[in-house]
N, C-alpha and C positions, 0 to 999 in steps of 0.2 A: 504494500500500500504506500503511494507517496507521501511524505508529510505535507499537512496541509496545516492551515492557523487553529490553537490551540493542540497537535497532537507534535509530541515530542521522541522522535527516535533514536535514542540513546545507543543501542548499538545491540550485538548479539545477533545468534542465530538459534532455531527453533521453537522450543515452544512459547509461548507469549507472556510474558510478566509484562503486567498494567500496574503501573504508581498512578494512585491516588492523593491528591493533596487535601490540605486542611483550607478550614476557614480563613479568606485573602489571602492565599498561599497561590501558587500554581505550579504546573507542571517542572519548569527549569529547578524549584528547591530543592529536588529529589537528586542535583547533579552528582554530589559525590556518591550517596547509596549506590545512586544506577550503573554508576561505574564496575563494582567488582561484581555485581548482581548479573552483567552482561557472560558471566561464565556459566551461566545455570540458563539462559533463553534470550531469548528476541523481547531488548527491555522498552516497552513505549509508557511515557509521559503526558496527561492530558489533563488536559484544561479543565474543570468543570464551570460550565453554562456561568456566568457572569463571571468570571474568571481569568488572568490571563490575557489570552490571545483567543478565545474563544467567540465561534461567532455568532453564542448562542447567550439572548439575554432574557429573564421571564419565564414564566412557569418552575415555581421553585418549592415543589414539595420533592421529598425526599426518591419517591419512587418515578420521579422525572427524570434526577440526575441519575438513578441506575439503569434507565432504558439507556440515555446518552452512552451506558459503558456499552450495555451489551450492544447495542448499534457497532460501537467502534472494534469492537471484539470478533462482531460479527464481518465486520469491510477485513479488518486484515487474515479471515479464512484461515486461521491457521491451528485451529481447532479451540479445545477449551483452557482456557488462561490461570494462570497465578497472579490473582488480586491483592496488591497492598498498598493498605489506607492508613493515611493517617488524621486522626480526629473525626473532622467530617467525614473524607472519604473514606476511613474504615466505616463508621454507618454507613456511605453506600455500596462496599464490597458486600458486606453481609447481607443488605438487602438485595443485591443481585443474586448471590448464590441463591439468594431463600426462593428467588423470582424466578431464573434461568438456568437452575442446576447445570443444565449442558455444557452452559458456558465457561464451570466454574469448576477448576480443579482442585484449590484450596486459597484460602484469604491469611493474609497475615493483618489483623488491627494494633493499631497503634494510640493507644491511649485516645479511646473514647466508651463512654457506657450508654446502652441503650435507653436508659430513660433519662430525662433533665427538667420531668415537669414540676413546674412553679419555678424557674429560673426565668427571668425577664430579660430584655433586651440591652435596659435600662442602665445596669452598671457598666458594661460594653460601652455605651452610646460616650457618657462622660470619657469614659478612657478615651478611645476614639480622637475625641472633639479636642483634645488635650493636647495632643501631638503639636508639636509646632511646626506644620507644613504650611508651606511648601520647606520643604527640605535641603537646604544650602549643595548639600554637594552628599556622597554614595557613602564618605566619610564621618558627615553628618548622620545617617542614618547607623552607622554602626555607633559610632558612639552613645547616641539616643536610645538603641535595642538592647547595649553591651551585648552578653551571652546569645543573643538570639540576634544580633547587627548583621550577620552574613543571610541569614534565612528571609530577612528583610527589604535586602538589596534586591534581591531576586524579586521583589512585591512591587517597585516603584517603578516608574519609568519618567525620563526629565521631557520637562514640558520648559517654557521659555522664560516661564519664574522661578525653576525648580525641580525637586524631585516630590512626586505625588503618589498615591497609593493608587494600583492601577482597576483595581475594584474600586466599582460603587459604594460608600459605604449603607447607602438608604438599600443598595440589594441585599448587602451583609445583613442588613435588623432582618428582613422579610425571610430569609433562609434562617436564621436561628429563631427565631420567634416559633417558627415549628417547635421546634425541639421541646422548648417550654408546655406544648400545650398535649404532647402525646407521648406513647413510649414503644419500643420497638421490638420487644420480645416476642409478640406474635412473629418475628422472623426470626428473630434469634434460634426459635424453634422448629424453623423447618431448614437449616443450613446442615445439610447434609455431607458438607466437605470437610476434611480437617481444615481447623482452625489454631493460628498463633495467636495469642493478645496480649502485647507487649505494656508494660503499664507504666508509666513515668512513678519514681515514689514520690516529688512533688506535684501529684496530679490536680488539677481542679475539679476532676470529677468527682461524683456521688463514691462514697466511698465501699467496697466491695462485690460493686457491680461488675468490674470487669475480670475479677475471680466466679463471679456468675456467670459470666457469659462463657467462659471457658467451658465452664462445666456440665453449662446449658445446653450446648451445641451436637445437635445426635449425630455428627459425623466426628465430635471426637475433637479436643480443646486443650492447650496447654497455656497455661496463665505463667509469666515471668515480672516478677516487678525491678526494674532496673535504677538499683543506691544510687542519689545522689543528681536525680535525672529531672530536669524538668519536661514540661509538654510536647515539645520536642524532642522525643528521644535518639531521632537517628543523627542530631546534630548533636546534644548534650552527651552523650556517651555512643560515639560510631562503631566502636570495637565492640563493647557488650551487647547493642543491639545486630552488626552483622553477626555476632556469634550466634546469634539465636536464631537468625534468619536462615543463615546456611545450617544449622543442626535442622532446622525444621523443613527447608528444602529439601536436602538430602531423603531424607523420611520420607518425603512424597514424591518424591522423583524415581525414589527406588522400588518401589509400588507398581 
């Protein structure tokens, strides 16, 4: 399949590893992962729907953006994929396995839990509004993020005052704002693949949800929680979460 805007071809051959990003993230933050991930398949990176380089904006309930995967899964015909999400897009690897089993050989999630209802938009919105953008220069932005300053860079793009986040932030409120009013474990329950779930131990999540979900998953779950790690786990600790990825590959590959 050629790349087109929002899909990222990282490199590899065989079978199809899909990175999933998180909330105002896109497809390029996954560059270092994708790199040694390219020895295990054919690694693509994509955009999701307001996202990015994506040229897809609206309609933002959660099993939207998993048709968007299996669509894209489906164009590169190269059978059923190794999904890994992280945050957001770990909710929508799981809700695609739960949707398109065909497509779905096994998901790794990366520090997110299925349920978040009664969490509001609202403390988001301040953080958000706080930021001093536009943003002097790529330097500015790390120093602004510290630990998280490179995962960031990858979010802006410079416009003629600046550097700006290249998500909408009014489409951010309308995709988490879901999250708040529902929960997701009617899929959680039909994911029939094996499942990783990587869990940062500085998480923001509900607390022991994502040792549930491991456990919940009738194709079979292995919970890791990675010291010292925030939200970003594959940036905050790279070595203990590739360790975990490839022991968990391996496993399914050899199947």
């Amino acid at each position: 399949m050629p790349e087109c805007e929002g899909v990222i071809e990282f490199g590899g051959e065989g079978r199809p590893i899909v990175l999933l990003h998180g909330l105002m993230g896109r497809a390029t933050t996954w560059w270092q992962t994708a790199r040694w991930l390219t020895e295990y398949g054919r690694v693509v990176g994509f955009d999701a729907r307001g996202h990015g380089r994506s040229p897809r904006r609206g309609g933002w309930r959660t099993e939207e953006f998993a048709e968007d995967v299996a669509q894209l899964i489906t164009d590169i015909g190269a059978g059923p994929a190794i999904v890994i999400g992280h945050s957001m897009g770990g909710l929508h690897a799981l809700v695609l396995a739960a949707t398109r089993p065909e497509l779905v050989t096994a998901v790794v999630v990366e520090d997110m839990a299925p349920d978040q209802r009664g969490r509001t938009v609202d403390a988001w919105r301040g953080y958000f509004e706080s930021w001093p953008v536009p943003f002097r220069s790529l330097a500015h932005v790390r120093e602004f993020f510290g630990s998280t300053g490179d995962y960031f860079t990858e979010c802006v793009e410079e416009k003629q005052d600046g550097y700006h986040l290249i998500a909408n932030l009014d489409d951010l409120y309308l995709i988490a704002r879901e999250w708040g009013r529902r929960d997701y474990w009617s899929y959680v329950d039909k994911v029939e693949c094996p499942v990783l779930v990587v869990e940062a131990e500085h998480t923001f999540m509900p607390e022991g949800q994502q040792a549930e979900l491991a456990r919940r998953v009738p194709g079979g779950g292995k919970h890791l929680v990675v010291a010292g790690a925030g939200h970003v786990v594959h940036d905050d600790a790279p070595l203990e979460y590739r360790g975990a990825v490839e022991a968990f590959l391996s496993e399914v590959l050899a199947r």
